[in-house]
VEXLO-396501 format. One record per residue (C-alpha): residue in one letter; y, x, z. Coordinates in nm, 3 decimals, always signed. Each point is the difference from the previous one (the first is absolute). Example, Ala and Ser with C-alpha at 12.3 -4.5 7.8 and 13.67 -1.06 7.14 Angstrom:
# residues 2
+------+---------+---------+---------+
| resn |       Y |       X |       Z |
+------+---------+---------+---------+
|    A |  -0.450 |  +1.230 |  +0.780 |
|    S |  +0.344 |  +0.137 |  -0.066 |
+------+---------+---------+---------+
//
This chain:
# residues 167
+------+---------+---------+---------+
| resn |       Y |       X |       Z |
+------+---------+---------+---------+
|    X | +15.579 |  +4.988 |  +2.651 |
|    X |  +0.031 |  +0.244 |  -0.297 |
|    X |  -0.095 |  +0.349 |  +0.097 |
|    X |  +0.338 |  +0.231 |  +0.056 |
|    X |  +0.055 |  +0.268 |  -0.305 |
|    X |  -0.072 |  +0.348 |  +0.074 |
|    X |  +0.318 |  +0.100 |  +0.181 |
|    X |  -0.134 |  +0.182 |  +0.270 |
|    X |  -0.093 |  +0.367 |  -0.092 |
|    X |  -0.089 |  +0.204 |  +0.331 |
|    X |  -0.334 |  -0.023 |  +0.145 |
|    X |  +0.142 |  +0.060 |  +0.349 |
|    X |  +0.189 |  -0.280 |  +0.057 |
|    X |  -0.038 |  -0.168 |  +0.341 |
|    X |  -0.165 |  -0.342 |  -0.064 |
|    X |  +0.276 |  -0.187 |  +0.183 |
|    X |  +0.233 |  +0.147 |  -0.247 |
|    X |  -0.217 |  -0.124 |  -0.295 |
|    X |  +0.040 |  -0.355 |  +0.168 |
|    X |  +0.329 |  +0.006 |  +0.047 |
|    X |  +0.022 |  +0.098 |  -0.395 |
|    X |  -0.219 |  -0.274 |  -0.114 |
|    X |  +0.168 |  -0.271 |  +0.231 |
|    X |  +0.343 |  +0.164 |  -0.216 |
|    X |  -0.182 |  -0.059 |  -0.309 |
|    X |  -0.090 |  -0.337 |  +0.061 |
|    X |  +0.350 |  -0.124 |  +0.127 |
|    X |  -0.212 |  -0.078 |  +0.364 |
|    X |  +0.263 |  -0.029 |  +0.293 |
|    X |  -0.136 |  +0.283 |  +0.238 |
|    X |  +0.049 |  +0.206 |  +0.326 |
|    X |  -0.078 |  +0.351 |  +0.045 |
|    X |  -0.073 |  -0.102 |  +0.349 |
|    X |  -0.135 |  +0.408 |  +0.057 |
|    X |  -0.114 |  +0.292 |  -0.136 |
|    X |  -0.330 |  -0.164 |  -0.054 |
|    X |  +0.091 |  -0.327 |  +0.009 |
|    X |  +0.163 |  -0.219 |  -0.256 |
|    X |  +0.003 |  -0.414 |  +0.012 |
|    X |  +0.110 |  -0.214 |  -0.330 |
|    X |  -0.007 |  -0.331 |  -0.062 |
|    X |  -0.233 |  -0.133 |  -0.321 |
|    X |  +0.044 |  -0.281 |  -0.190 |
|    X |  -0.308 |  -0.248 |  -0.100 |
|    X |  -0.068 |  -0.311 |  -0.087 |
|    X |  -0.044 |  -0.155 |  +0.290 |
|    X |  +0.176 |  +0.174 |  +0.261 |
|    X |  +0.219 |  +0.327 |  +0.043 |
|    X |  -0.243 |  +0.250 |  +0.194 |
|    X |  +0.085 |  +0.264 |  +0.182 |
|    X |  -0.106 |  +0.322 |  -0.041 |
|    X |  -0.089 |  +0.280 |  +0.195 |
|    X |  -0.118 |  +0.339 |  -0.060 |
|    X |  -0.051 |  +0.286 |  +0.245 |
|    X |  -0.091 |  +0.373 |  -0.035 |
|    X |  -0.233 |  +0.170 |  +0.281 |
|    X |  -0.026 |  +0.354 |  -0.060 |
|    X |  -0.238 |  -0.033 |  +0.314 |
|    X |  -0.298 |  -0.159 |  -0.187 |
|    X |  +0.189 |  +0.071 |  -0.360 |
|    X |  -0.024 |  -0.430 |  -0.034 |
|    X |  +0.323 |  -0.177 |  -0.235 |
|    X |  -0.070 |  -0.327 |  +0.199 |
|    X |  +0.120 |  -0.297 |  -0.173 |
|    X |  +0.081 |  -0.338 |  +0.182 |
|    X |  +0.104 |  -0.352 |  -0.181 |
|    X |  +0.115 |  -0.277 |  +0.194 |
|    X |  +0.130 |  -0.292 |  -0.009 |
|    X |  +0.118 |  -0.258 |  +0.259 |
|    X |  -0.277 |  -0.316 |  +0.099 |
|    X |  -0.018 |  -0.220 |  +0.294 |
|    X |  -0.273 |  -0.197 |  -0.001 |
|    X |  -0.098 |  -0.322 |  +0.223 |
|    X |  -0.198 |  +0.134 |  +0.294 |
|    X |  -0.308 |  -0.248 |  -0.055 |
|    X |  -0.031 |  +0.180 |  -0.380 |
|    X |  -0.030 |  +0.377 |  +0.132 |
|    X |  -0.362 |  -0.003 |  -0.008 |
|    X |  -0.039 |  -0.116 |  -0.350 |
|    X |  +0.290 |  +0.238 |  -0.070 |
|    X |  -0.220 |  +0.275 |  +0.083 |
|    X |  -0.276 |  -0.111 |  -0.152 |
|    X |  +0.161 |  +0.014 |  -0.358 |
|    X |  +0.149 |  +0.315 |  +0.078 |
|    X |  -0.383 |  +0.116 |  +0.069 |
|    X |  -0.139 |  -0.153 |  -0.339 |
|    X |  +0.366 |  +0.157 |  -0.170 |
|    X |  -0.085 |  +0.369 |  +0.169 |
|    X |  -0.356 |  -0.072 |  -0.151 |
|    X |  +0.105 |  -0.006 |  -0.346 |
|    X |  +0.259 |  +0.286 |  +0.009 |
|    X |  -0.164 |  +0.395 |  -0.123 |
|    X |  +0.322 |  +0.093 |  +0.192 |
|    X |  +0.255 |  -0.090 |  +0.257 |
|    X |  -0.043 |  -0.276 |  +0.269 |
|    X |  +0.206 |  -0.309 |  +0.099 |
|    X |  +0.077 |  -0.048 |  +0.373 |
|    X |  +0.181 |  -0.221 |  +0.187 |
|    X |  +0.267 |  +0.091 |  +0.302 |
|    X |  +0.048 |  -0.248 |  +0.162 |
|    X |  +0.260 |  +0.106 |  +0.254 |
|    X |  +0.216 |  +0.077 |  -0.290 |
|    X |  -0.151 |  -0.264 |  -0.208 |
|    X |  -0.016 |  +0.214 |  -0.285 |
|    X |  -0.294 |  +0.005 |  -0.278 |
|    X |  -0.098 |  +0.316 |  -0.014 |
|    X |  -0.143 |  +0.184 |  -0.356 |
|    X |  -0.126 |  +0.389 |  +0.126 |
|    X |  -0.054 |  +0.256 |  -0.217 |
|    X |  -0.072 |  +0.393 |  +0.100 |
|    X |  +0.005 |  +0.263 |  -0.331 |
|    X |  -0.156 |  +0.317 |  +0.137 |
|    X |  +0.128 |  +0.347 |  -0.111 |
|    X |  -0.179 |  +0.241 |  +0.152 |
|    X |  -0.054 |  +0.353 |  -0.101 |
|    X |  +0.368 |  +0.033 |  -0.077 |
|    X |  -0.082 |  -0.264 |  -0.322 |
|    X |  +0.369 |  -0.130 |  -0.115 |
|    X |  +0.000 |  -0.415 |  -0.124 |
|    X |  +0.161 |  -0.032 |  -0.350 |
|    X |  +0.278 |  -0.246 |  -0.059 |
|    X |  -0.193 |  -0.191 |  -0.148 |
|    X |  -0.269 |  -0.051 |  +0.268 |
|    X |  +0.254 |  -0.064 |  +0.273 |
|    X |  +0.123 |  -0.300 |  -0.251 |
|    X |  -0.340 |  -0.145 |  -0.037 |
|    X |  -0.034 |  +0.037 |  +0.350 |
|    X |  +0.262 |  -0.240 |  +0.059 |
|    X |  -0.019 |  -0.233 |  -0.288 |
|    X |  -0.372 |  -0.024 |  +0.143 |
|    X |  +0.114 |  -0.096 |  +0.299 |
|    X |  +0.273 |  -0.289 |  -0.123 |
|    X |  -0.256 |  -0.124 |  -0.245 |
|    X |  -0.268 |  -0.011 |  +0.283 |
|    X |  +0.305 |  -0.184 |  +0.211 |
|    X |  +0.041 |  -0.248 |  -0.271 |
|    X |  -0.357 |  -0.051 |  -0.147 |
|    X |  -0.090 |  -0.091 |  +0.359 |
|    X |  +0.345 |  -0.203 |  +0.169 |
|    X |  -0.088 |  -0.336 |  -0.165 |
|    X |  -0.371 |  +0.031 |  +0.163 |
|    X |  +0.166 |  +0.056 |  +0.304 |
|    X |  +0.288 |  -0.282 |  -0.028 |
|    X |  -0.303 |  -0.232 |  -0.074 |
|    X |  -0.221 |  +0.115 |  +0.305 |
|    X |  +0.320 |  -0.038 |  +0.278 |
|    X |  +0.179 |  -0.293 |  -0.175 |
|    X |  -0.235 |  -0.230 |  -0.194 |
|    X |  -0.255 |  +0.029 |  +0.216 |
|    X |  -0.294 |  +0.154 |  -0.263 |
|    X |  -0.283 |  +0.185 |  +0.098 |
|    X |  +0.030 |  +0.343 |  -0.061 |
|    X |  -0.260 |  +0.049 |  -0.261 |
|    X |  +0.160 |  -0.298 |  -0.212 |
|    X |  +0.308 |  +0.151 |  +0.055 |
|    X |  -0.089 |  +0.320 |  -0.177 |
|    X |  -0.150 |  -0.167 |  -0.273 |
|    X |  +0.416 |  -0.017 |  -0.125 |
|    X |  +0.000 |  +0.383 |  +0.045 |
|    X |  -0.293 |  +0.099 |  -0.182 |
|    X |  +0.050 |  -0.254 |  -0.287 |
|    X |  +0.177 |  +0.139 |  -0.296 |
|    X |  +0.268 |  -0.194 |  -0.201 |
|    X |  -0.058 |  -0.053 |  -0.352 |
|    X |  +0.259 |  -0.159 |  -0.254 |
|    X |  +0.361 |  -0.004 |  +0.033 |
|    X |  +0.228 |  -0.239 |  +0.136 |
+------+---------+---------+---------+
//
């Protein structure tokens, strides 16, 4: 994701509204769901994710949430959350989860703005290409671990390898 052009001039905007603006500058489908909630649907390589981001004035937190829909078998769940445990262990931010009620993977991420500190444009759309990178740097790990049957550390191995070349 390229980062959106400077077309946002106030420093008082609500960071919903920001959202909402980059999701418009992207071309994402979205839903101003609330005043400090807004859902859109992101494109990747792999899957479409769906994103979530919430304002709480409470603890001043723009709460991000990426999911995307996986059911695996019952008899994998344990290894499931075992590569989610070596996945969390390599991220400096954000954390995968698994609900399994909903059977949604679960990418968490919590930007703090405290002190009345306003995020930039640009740091609300790193925020979420972070997350959707994360989402897809880690999917085929996960795929591997649920469907294949691969331990989770092999697994990761696909994650953490880097592609050289072109096809």
């Amino acid at each position: 994701m390229a980062h959106p052009e400077q077309y946002l001039e106030t420093d008082d905007l609500h960071p919903i509204d920001i959202v909402e603006n980059l999701a418009e500058h992207h071309a994402w489908d979205f839903d101003r769901i609330a005043d400090d909630q807004i859902a859109m649907a992101v494109e990747g390589q792999w899957r479409t994710y769906a994103v979530t981001l919430a304002w709480s004035g409470y603890d001043e937190t723009l709460r991000l949430v990426c999911t995307f829909e996986m059911e695996p078998p019952e008899a994998r769940i344990p290894e499931l959350h075992a590569v989610l445990n070596a996945a969390n262990d390599r991220l400096w931010s954000g954390a995968f989860t698994y609900w399994a009620p909903q059977k949604l993977m679960v990418f968490r991420y919590g930007l703090i703005l405290s002190g009345a500190a306003q995020a930039g444009p640009e740091q609300i759309d790193t925020m979420v290409s972070a997350a959707v990178n994360n989402c897809e740097r880690y999917y085929p790990a996960f795929q591997l671990v649920c469907w294949a049957g691969r331990a989770p550390e092999d697994a990761l191995q696909v994650a953490i390898a880097e592609a050289y070349g072109r096809a």
